[in-house]
Residue, then its C-alpha position, 0 to 999 in steps of 0.5 A: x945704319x943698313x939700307x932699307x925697303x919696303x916693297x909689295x910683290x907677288x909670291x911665286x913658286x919655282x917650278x923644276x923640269x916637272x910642275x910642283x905641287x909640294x907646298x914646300x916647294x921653292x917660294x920666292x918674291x922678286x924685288x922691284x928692279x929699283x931695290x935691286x939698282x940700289x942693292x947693287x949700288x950699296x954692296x961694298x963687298x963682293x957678292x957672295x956666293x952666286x952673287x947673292x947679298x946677305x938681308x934681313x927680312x920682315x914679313x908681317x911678323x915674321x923676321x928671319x936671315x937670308x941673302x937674296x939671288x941674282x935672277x938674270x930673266x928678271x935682271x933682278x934679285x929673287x927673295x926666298x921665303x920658307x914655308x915656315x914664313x909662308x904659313x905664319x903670315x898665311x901666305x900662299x903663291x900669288x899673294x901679293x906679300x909686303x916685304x921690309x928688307x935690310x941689306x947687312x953691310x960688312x958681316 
């Protein structure tokens, strides 16, 4: 059974050498610093490229792939969410977004 968390964090746009306005700009959620302990704690295999880790997401309903990003300011892991996601559930940069996140072991 994969490991599992469910967590509430602010949506922030990533921001280039110049300010971005493009709605389908980088948007991200950073996991609580915990998650990410416990993801690091739980990686059997060695990290993937960049040292991400391969994740199922859920956000309202919302479910999609994709591997989360090591952040070393935040000395956690970053979550993309694409701006399908973002205008599905209605979610815009500074919105608290819950997220139910799935760590895929061994794929």
């Amino acid at each position: 059974m994969p490991e599992t968390w469910t967590f509430t964090a602010p949506l922030w746009r990533w921001n280039a050498k110049q300010e971005s306005t493009d709605p389908g700009a980088w948007s991200f959620v950073t996991l609580p610093t915990d998650v990410a302990e416990d993801i690091r704690d739980v990686m059997v295999e060695p990290p993937r490229g960049f040292g991400s880790a391969r994740v199922q997401v859920v956000v309202g309903e919302e479910r999609w792939s994709t591997s989360v990003f090591p952040d070393k300011e935040s000395g956690s892991y970053v979550l993309p969410v694409k701006q399908a996601v973002r205008r599905a559930v209605g979610i815009e940069e500074g919105d608290p977004v819950t997220v139910t996140l799935s760590l895929e072991l061994g794929g």
